[in-house]
Every structure is written in structure tokens, then in C-alpha cells.
N, C-alpha and C positions, 0 to 999 in steps of 0.2 A: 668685549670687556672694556676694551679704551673708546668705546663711541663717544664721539663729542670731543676728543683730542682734536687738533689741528694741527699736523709737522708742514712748516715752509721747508723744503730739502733742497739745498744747490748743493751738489755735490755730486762728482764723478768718479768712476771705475768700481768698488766693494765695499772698504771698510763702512763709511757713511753710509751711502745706498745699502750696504746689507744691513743698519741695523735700521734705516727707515721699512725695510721687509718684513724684519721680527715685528715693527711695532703695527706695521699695516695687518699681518696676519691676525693681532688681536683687537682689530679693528680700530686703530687712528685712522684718521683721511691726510693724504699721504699728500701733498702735491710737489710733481718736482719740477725744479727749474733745470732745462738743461739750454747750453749755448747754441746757436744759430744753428750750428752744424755738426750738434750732438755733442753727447757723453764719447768721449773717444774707447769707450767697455764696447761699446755698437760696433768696433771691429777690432775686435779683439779676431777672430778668425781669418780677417785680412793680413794682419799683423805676421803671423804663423804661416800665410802662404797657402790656406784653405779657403775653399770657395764653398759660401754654402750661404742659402739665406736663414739656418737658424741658427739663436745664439742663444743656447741654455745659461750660460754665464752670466749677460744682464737680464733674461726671464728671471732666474733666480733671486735676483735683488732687486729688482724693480716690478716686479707682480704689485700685484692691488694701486698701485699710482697712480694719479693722475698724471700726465705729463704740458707742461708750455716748455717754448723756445723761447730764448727772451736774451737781448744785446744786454746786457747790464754796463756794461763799459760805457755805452751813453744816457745820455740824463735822461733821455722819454723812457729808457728798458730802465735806471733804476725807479725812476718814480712808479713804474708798475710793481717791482719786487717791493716796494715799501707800501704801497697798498696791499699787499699779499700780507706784509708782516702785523701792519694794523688789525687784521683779526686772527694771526694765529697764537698758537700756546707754546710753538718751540719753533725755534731756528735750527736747521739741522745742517752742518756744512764742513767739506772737506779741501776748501778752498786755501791755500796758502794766507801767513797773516797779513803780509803785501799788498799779496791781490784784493783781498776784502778793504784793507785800507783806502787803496786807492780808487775802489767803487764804494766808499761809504759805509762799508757793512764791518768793518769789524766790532767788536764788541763793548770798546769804550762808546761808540756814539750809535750803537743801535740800544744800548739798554737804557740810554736815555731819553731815545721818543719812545722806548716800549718797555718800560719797568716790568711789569709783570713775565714778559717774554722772559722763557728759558733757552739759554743761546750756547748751544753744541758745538764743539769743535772738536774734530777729529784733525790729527796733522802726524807727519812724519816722526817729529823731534818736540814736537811741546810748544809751546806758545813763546818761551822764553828761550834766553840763552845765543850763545852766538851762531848758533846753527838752528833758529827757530822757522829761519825760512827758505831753509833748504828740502826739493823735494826726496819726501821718501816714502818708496813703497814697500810692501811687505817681506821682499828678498832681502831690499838694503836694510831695513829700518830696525824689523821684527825678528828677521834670521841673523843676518852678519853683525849690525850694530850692538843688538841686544843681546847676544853669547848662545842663541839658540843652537844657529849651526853648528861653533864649536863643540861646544858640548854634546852634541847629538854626531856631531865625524867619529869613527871608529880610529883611535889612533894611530896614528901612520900613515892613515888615507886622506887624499884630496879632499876639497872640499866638493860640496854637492849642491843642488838648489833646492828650496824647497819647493813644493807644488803650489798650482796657482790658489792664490787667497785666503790658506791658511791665517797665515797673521792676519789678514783683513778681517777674516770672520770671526776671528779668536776676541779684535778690537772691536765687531761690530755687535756680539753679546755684550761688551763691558761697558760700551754707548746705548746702547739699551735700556741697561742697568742703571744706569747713570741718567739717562733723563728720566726714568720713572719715580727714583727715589727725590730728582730735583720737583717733580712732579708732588709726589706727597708733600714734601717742603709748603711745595707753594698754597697749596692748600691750606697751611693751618697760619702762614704771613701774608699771603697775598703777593708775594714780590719769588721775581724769574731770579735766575743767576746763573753764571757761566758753567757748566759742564766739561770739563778737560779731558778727554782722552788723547794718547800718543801711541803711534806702531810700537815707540821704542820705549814706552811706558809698561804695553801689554806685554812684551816679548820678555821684560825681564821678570815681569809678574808669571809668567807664565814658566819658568824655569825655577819659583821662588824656593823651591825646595832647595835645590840644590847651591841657589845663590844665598841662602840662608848659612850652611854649611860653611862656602868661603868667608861670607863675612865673619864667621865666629872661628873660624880653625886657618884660616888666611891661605889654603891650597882646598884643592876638590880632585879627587881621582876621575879618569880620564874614561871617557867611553871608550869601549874595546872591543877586536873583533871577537867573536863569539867563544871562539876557543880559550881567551883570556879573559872572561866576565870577572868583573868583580867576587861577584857570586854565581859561581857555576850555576845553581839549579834554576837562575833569574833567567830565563833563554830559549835558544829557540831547537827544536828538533824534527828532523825530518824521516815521514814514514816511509813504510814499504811502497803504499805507491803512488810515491812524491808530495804528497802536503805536509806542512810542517804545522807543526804545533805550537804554541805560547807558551811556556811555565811561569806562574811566579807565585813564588813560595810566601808565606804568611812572614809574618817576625817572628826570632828565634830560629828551633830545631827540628818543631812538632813535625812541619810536613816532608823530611827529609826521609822517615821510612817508608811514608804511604807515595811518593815518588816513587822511589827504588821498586818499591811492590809492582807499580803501575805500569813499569817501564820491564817488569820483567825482570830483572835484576836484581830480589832478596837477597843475593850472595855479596852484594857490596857493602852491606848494613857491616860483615863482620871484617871488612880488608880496612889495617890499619891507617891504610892512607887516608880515609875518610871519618876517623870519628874526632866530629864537632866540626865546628863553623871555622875553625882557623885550618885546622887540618885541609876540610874541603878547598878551601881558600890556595894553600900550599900549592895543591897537587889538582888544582882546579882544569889543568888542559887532560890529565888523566882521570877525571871526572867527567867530563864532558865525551871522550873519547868510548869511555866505557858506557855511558850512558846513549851514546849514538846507534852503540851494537845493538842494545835493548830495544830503541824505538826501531831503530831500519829491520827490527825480525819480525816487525806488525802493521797491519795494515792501517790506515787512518781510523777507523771504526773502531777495531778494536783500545787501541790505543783512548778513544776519548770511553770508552766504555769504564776501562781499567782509571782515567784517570778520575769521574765519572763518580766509580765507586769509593775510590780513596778518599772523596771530596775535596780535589786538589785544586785549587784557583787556574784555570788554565784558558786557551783560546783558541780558535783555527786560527792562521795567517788566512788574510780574505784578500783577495783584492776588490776591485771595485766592481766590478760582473758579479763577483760570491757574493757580497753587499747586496746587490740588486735584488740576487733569488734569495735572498735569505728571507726566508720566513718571521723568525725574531725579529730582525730589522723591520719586519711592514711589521706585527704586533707591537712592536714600543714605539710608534709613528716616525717613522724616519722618513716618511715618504708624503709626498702633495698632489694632488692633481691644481694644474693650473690652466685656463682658458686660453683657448688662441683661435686665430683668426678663422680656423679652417670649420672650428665646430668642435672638434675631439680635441677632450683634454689630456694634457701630458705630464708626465711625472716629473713631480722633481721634488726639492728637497724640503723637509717642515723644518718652521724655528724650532728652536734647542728644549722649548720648552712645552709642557701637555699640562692641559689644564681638563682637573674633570668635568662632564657636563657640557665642556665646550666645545661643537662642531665644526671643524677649519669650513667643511665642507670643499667644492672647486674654488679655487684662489682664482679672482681678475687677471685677465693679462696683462701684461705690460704693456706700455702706454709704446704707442708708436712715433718719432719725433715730431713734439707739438701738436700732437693729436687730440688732445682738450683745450687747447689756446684761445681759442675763440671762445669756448664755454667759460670759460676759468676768468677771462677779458671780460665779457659780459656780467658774470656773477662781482666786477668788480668798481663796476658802473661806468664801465668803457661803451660809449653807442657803435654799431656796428662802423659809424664813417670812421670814431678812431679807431676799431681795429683794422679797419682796410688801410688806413694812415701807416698806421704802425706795420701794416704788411711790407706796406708799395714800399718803405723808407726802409727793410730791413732790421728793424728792431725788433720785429716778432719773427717766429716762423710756424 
């Protein structure tokens, strides 16, 4: 569907790189720049103290790419990124504003030798402000910064971390999003313009419910351990033999009998502790309490049967192996096959979005470091002596 885009991408480890993925999935031509001696996502596995030569991590965001190596820090490596930007349609980058500065690329003097260019900027903090260039990744920026963590800690309890690249990929649909509608733009002026996304942009966006709430009532009720929900029936419960369930109830009261029904428990419908939404609320840990006896007297099955027929909005707890075999999960395309070197393709994970009609089919592998360089150098009217130039001098790799 994006045939005929061209994204120039320097940028390392997720947020950026994931959403150069989504765009390569619907067919932009992806090419990325990464430094002499790699995207430091390439050992993400080292880091951790595992040895392994695969890394699903940057397969994940870096499938369909082309890849070059390229010194940009010196004048021969930028005059090669500026010949890249000469024919592209977007700048895609998660480079600090600094760093772009001092290699020529930030966005007041590249939109000037390339008007039409749409020029992406993914960062920690925002382009602005006194902390615009400081780095930040998705634990600082998108969890702790942005009130995610807090608010997601059960109160009383330490805090936690969150899992790898959450906030990155939550930021790299919203840069997506954002170049394609600057995309449409360009279309009907003719003229590129800057793209902003932030970790600590998406993270508050991404909690806006409840950051809605503070801004208008100036306090916000506290995540709790389960026993203390806000709303008892909003929660989680565990069967006979051991998986737990998800509840969450509609607005209002409607689905508080067809619960009780489902869990086994009609006799609560008439115990005054519980009639209405405040009552529940009251007497919320002897709600939950009673409601524990109902689900632990049944086994998983039956439980989603009973919850099933009440038409209760409910969920299994999955983890990520449940995911894998879930069935549902491969029917609403959650899954990819993507290329690799051996021949057999391997799964992993599709962008966020399905489109009818459209076959992802096997996704490209990821580019191996600098593994189109030469191609990429050539297609840019570099003769093969400058690229052996650019080898022998360490500007390319």
C-alpha cells in the first residue's frame, strides 16, 4: 500500500526502528542507517549475559530494511546521508537533538535543502525544554516520567519495571500515525514538516483516561491490590485448577447478577452487603472474598462456559506461551513469518494493524550490519573506487 514511499531511518534500539517496521510491513522501502559498529538493539542479548546468535528483538523492528553502515560524524559519511535524503519522502530518526545538530541533520537545516522532506523525530522528552536532550528510554521516559508505573503499582507496593519495549512500541504506532497523516498533508501542499513524537508524550497519552480525571477532580484513586479494587467485580479470579480469569463489568449494575450467576453464587444477589454499586464498593474485600469461593469450586472451562452464557466481558490471564497457542491470537493476525538466513521462516510478530485484501505474506529479513552498503553506495552514484575509499578510511562498513 505505501509502494513508492522512501523512509531514510537512523535510528537505534525500538521506538523509531519499530515504527520504520509497521511502515516497511505496508510496503515503504525502508533504508537504515546504522553506525560503524551497529545499532547497540544487536546485543541486546549480550547485555543480559546470554549467548546466543539470535535476536528476535531487532528481527522484530528491523525485518524488510535495507541496512548501510555509515560514520556520519565525518564529512565523507554525511555527505553520503545527504545524498540518501535527496531522494527520500521522510526522515526517520531517534538521534538525540545534539547529536543531529552537530552532524548537520537536525531539522531547522535539513528542511531547508529538502522542503518537501517529512522529518520524524522520535526522543525521550520532546524537542524542547530543559531536558530536551537528555536520554530517555521507555522505563525512564514512558513508565517512571510519565505516571505510568505509578499508577499501574498496586498501593503499598514497590515499584516494578516494565517489560522490554512496551513504551517503545506504544510510541512507534503513534510515529506511524504521524508520518502518514504528515503524508496526506504533503500531498495536497507539496511541502514535508516536522513530525514530533516523545516516550514521555506517549506515556501520558497513553494513561489519558485517568490523567483526564486528575486534571478535572485534582486527586485520582490509587491502584490496589486486588482484594481492595476499586470496583470488586473489575478483577481477577482464580479457578480450581489454577488459571485465573479477567472480569470487567460493563457501566452501571446490569452485569452484577449475571456475575454472581456465573460464579456460582445467586445467593449473593439477596446479602445486604451488596446491593448497589456503593454498598459493593463498602464491603468490596467481603465481595471479592466470597466471590473467590464461587470461582475456586470450578474448574477453568466451566467457569468461562458459565461466564460465556451470562455474556460477561471477561478474559483468561495468558501469558506469553498461552499467546503463542492461542488460536484467536493467529485468526486476528497477531503473528508474521519473517526470512532468515537459514531458509525457514520464523514467527514473529505483525503491525498492529490488518488491512483487507492485503497479504503481509513472509516479511524480509533484517538486514545484516551494512549488508546493502555497497548496493545502496552504488544506487547513489558512488563508483565502486569511492566505495572501497569509503571502506579502506572507515566511513562505511
Amino acid at each position: 500500500m505505501l509502494a513508492g514511499l522512501k523512509i531514510i531511518e537512523l535510528a537505534t534500539y525500538i521506538a523509531a526502528p519499530g515504527a520504520g517496521a509497521i511502515l516497511a510491513d505496508w510496503g515503504a522501502e525502508i533504508i537504515k542507517i546504522e553506525p560503524t559498529d551497529g545499532d547497540p538493539i544487536r546485543k541486546f542479548f549480550d547485555t543480559i549475559g546470554t549467548e546466543t546468535e539470535e535476536n528476535p528483538v531487532f528481527d522484530m523492528d528491523n525485518r524488510g530494511k535495507r541496512g548501510v553502515a555509515i560514520d556520519f560524524s565525518r564529512e565523507e559519511g554525511r555527505q553520503a546521508v545527504e545524498r540518501l535524503l535527496q531522494g527520500a519522502d521522510v526522515f526517520l530518526t531517534n538521534l538525540r537533538p545534539g547529536a543531529l545538530a552537530r552532524a548537520g541533520l537536525d531539522y531547522e537545516r535539513v528542511s531547508k535543502s529538502h522542503p518537501k522532506l517529512i522529518y520524524a523525530s522520535v526522543t525521550g522528552y520532546g524537542l524542547t525544554g530543559p531536558e530536551a536532550n537528555k536520554p530517555g528510554f521507555d522505563l525512564a521516559a514512558f513508565w517512571a516520567r510519565a505516571g505510568v508505573g505509578a499508577l499501574t503499582t498496586p498501593k503499598g507496593s514497590e515499584p516494578f519495571p516494565l517489560r522490554t519495549g512496551v513504551g517503545d512500541h506504544t510510541c512507534s504506532i503513534a510515529t506511524a500515525a504521524g508520518i502518514l497523516a504528515a503524508v496526506v498533508e504533503r500531498s495536497r501542499t507539496g511541502k514535508g514538516r516536522l513530525v514530533e513524537t516523545s516516550l514521555l508524550k506517549c506515556g501520558v497519552y497513553s494513561i489519558s483516561s485517568d490523567m483526564s480525571i486528575a486534571l478535572r477532580f485534582g486527586k485520582l484513586a490509587s491502584n490496589r491490590p486486588r482484594a481492595d479494587a476499586v470496583n470488586p467485580l473489575n478483577n481477577f479470579f482464580l479457578c480450581r485448577d489454577g488459571r485465573w480469569i479477567c472480569l470487567l463489568p460493563r457501566q452501571g449494575s446490569a452485569d452484577w447478577p449475571k456475575i454472581a450467576r456465573a460464579a456460582g453464587r445467586p445467593d449473593l444477589l439477596d446479602d445486604p452487603r451488596f446491593q448497589g454499586a456503593r454498598a459493593r464498593r463498602t464491603h468490596g474485600r467481603d465481595l471479592v472474598a466470597e466471590l473467590d469461593k464461587g470461582f475456586a469450586d470450578m474448574d477453568f472451562a466451566q467457569a468461562a462456559a458459565g461466564l460465556d452464557r451470562e455474556d460477561v466481558v471477561w478474559s483468561p490471564m495468558q501469558s506469553a506461551k498461552d499467546v503463542i497457542e492461542d488460536p484467536q491470537a493467529h485468526a486476528a493476525g497477531c503473528f508474521v513469518s519473517i526470512a532468515s538466513p537459514t531458509g525457514e521462516p520464523r514467527m514473529s510478530l505483525a503491525a498492529p494493524v490488518r488491512f483487507g485484501g492485503f497479504d503481509e505474506g513472509v516479511r524480509p529479513a533484517p538486514p545484516s550490519l551494512g549488508q546493502h552498503t555497497d548496493e545502496v553506495m552504488a544506487e547513489l552514484g558512488y563508483s565502486a573506487e569511492d566505495i572501497a575509499h569509503l571502506r579502506s578510511t572507515g566511513i562505511v562498513t
